[in-house]
C-alpha positions as protocol buffer text, in pm:
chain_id: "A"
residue {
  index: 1
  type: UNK
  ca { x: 7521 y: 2534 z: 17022 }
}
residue {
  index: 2
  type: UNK
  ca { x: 7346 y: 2588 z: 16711 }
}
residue {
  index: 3
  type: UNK
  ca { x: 7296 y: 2417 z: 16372 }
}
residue {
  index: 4
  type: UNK
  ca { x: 7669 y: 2212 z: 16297 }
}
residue {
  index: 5
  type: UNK
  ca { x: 7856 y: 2405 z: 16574 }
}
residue {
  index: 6
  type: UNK
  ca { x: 7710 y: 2712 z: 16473 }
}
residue {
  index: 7
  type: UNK
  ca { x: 7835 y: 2967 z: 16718 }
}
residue {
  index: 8
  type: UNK
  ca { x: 7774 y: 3285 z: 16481 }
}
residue {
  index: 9
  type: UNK
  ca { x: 7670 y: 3390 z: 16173 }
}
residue {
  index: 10
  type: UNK
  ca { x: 7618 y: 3654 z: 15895 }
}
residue {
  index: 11
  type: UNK
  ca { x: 7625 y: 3737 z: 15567 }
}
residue {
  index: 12
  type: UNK
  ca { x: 7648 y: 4003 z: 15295 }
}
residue {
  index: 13
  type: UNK
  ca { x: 7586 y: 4029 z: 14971 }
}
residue {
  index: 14
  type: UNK
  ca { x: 7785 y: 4173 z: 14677 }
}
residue {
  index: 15
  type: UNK
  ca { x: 7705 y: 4176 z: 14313 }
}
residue {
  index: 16
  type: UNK
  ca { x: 7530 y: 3862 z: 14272 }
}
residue {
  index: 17
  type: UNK
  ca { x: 7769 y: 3702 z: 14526 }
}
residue {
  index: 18
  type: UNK
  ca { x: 7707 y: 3636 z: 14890 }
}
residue {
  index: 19
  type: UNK
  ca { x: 7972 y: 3605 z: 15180 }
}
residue {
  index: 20
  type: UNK
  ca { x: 7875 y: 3395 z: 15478 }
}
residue {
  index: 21
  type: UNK
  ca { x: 8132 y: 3420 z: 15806 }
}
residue {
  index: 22
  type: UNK
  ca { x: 8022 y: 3142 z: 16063 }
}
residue {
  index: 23
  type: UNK
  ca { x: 8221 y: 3071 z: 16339 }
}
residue {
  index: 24
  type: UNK
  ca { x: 8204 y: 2687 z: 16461 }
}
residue {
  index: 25
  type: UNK
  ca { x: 8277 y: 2463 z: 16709 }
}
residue {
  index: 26
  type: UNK
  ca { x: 8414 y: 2122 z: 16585 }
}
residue {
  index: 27
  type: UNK
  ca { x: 8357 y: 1781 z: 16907 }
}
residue {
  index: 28
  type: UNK
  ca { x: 8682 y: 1846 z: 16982 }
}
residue {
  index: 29
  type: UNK
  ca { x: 8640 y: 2236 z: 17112 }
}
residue {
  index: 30
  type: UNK
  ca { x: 8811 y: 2376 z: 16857 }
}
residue {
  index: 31
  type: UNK
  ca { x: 8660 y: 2751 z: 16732 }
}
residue {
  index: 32
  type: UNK
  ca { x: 8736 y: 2783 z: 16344 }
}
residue {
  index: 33
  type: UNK
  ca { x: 8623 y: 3052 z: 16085 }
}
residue {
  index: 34
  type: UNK
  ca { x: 8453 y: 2948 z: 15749 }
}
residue {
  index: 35
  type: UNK
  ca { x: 8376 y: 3212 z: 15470 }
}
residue {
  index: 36
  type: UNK
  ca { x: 8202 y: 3020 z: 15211 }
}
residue {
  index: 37
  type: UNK
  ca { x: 8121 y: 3235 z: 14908 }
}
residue {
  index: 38
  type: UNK
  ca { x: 7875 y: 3149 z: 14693 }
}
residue {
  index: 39
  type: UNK
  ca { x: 7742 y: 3236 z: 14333 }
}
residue {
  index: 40
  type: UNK
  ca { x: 7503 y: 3166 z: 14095 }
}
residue {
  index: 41
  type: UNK
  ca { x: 7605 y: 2941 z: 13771 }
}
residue {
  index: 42
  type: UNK
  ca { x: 7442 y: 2978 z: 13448 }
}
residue {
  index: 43
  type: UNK
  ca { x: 7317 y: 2636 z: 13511 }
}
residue {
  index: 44
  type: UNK
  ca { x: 7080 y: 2806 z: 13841 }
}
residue {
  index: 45
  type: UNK
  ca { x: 7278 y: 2609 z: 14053 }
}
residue {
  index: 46
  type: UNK
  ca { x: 7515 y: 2788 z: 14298 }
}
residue {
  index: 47
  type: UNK
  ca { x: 7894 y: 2721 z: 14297 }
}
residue {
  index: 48
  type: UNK
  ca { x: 8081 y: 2710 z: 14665 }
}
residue {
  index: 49
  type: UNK
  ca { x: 8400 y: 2776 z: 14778 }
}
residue {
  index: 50
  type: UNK
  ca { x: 8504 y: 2803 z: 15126 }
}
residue {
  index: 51
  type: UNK
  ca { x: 8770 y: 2835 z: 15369 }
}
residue {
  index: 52
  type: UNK
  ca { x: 8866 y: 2737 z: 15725 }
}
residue {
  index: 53
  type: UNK
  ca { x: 9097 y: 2939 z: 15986 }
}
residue {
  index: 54
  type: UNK
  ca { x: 9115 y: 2787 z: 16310 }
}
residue {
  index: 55
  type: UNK
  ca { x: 9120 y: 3025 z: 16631 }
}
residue {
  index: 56
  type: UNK
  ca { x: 9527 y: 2973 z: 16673 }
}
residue {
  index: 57
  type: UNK
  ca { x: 9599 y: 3049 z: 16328 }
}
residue {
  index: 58
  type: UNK
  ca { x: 9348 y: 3394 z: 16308 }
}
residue {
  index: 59
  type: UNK
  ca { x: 9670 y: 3617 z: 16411 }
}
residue {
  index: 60
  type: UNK
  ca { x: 9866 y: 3544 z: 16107 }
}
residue {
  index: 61
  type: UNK
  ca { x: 9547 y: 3511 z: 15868 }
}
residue {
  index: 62
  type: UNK
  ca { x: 9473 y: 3854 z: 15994 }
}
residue {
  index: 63
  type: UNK
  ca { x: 9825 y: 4012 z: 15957 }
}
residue {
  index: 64
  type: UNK
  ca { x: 9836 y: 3884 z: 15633 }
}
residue {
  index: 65
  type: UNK
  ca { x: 9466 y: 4000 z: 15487 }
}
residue {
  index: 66
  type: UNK
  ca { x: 9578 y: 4341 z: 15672 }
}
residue {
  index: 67
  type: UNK
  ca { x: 9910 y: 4355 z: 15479 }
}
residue {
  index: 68
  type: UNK
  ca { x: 9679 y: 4259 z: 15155 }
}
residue {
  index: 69
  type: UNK
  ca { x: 9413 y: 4522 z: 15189 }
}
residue {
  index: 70
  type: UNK
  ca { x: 9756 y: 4791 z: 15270 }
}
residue {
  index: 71
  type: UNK
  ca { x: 9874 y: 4632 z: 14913 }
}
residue {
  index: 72
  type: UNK
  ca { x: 9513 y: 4692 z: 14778 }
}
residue {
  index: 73
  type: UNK
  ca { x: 9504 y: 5044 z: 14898 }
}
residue {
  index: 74
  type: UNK
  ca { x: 9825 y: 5173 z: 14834 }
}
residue {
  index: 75
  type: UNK
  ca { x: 9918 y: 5017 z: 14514 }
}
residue {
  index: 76
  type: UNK
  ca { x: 10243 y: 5015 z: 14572 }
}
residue {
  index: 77
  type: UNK
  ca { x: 10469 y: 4673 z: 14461 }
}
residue {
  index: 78
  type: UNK
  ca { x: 10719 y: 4829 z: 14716 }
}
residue {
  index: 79
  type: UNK
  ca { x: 10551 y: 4713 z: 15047 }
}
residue {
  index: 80
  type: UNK
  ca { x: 10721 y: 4411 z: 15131 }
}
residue {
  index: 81
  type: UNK
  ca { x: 10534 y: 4079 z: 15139 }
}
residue {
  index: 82
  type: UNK
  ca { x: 10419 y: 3914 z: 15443 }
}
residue {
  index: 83
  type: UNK
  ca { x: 10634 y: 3645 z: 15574 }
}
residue {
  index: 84
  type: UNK
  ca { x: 10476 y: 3275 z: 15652 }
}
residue {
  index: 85
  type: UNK
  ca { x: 10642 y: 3215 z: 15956 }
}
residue {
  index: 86
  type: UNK
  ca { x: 10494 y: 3127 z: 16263 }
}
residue {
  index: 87
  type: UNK
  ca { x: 10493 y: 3386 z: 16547 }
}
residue {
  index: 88
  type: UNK
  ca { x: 10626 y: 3283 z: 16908 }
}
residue {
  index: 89
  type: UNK
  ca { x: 10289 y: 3185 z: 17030 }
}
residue {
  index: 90
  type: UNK
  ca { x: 10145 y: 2973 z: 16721 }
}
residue {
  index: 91
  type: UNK
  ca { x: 10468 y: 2740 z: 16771 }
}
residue {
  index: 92
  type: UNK
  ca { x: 10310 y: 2528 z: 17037 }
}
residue {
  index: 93
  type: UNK
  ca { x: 10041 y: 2449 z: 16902 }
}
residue {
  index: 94
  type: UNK
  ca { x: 9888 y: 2084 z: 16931 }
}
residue {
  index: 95
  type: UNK
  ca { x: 9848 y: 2063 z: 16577 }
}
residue {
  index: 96
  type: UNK
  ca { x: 10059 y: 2139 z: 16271 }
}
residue {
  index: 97
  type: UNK
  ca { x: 9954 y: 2373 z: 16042 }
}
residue {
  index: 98
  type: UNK
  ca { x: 9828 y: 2282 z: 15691 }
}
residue {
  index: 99
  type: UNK
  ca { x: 10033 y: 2489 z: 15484 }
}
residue {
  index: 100
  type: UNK
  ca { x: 10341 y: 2375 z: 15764 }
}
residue {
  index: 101
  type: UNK
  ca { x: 10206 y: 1974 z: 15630 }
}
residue {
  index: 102
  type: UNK
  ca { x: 10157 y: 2031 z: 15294 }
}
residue {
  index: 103
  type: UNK
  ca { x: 10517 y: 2218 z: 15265 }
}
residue {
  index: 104
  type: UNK
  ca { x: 10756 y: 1947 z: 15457 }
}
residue {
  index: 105
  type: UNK
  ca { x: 10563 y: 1663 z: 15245 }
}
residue {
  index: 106
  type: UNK
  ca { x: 10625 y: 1838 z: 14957 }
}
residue {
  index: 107
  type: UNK
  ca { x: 10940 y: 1903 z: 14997 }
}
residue {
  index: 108
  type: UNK
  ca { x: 11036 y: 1603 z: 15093 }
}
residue {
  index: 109
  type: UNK
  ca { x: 10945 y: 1465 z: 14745 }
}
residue {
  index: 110
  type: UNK
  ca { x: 10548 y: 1336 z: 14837 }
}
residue {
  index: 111
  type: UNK
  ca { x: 10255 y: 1434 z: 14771 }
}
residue {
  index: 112
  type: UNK
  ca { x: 10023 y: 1640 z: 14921 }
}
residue {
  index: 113
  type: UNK
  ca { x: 9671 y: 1412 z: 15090 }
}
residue {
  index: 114
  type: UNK
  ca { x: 9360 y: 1556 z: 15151 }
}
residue {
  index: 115
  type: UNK
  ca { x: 9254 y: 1371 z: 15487 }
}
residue {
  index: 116
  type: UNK
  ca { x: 8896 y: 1344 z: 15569 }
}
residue {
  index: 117
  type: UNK
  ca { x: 8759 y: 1312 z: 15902 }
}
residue {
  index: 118
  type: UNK
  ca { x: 8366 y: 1124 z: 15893 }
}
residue {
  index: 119
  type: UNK
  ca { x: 8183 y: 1098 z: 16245 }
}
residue {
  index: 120
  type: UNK
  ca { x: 7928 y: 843 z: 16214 }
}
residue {
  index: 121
  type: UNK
  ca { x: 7609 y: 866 z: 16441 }
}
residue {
  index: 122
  type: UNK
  ca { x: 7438 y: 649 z: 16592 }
}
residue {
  index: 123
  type: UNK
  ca { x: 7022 y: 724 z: 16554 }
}
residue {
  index: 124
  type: UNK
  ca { x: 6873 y: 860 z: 16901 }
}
residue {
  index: 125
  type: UNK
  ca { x: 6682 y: 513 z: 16954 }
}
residue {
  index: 126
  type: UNK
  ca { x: 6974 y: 299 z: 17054 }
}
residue {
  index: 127
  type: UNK
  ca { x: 7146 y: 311 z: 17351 }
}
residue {
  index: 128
  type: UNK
  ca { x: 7532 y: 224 z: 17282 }
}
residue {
  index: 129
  type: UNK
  ca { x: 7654 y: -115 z: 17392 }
}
């Protein structure tokens, strides 16, 4: 396994932007996409944005970048958007998905957490206990 998980990665470059798609590997096993984009600022520093698509939600993520790129395309406000709704297979998941989390807490009148996961390690000269 390579740098963080690093599985694979590449880049490309686009009018003073640059797109990097890794694929990862978290401790758990699960394979995610992230496309960070990142840009210069005026201040020379370089602003980053990223997302993450885990393996069991790249169906959906695809269908609806395909139906965006038809959109693009076409130019037509007549296609009909895609739908949010999880296909038969993404429904037993382990794991909710984020936009599934975000949507029932909202709804529900609360607010929408950002959770953050930290792994702590221990250095490579102590044995654990």
């Amino acid at each position: 396994m390579g740098i963080r998980g690093e599985l694979y990665s590449t880049r490309i470059t686009c009018e003073g932007r640059t797109y990097f798609f890794n694929v990862k590997e978290n401790r758990m096993g699960d394979v995610f996409l992230t496309v960070v984009e990142s840009k210069p600022t005026e201040a020379e520093n370089f602003d980053r944005r990223s997302i993450v698509v885990f393996r069991d939600d790249m169906k959906d993520f695809l269908k609806a970048f395909q139906n965006a790129l038809k959109f693009m395309e076409k130019g037509d406000a007549a296609l009909t958007p895609p739908t949010f709704e999880p296909t038969a297979g993404s429904a037993a998941r382990k794991r909710p998905s984020r936009a599934t989390e975000s949507s029932a807490s909202t709804a529900a009148g609360g607010t929408e957490k950002k959770r953050r996961v930290v792994v702590k390690r221990k250095p490579s000269g102590e044995e654990p206990a």
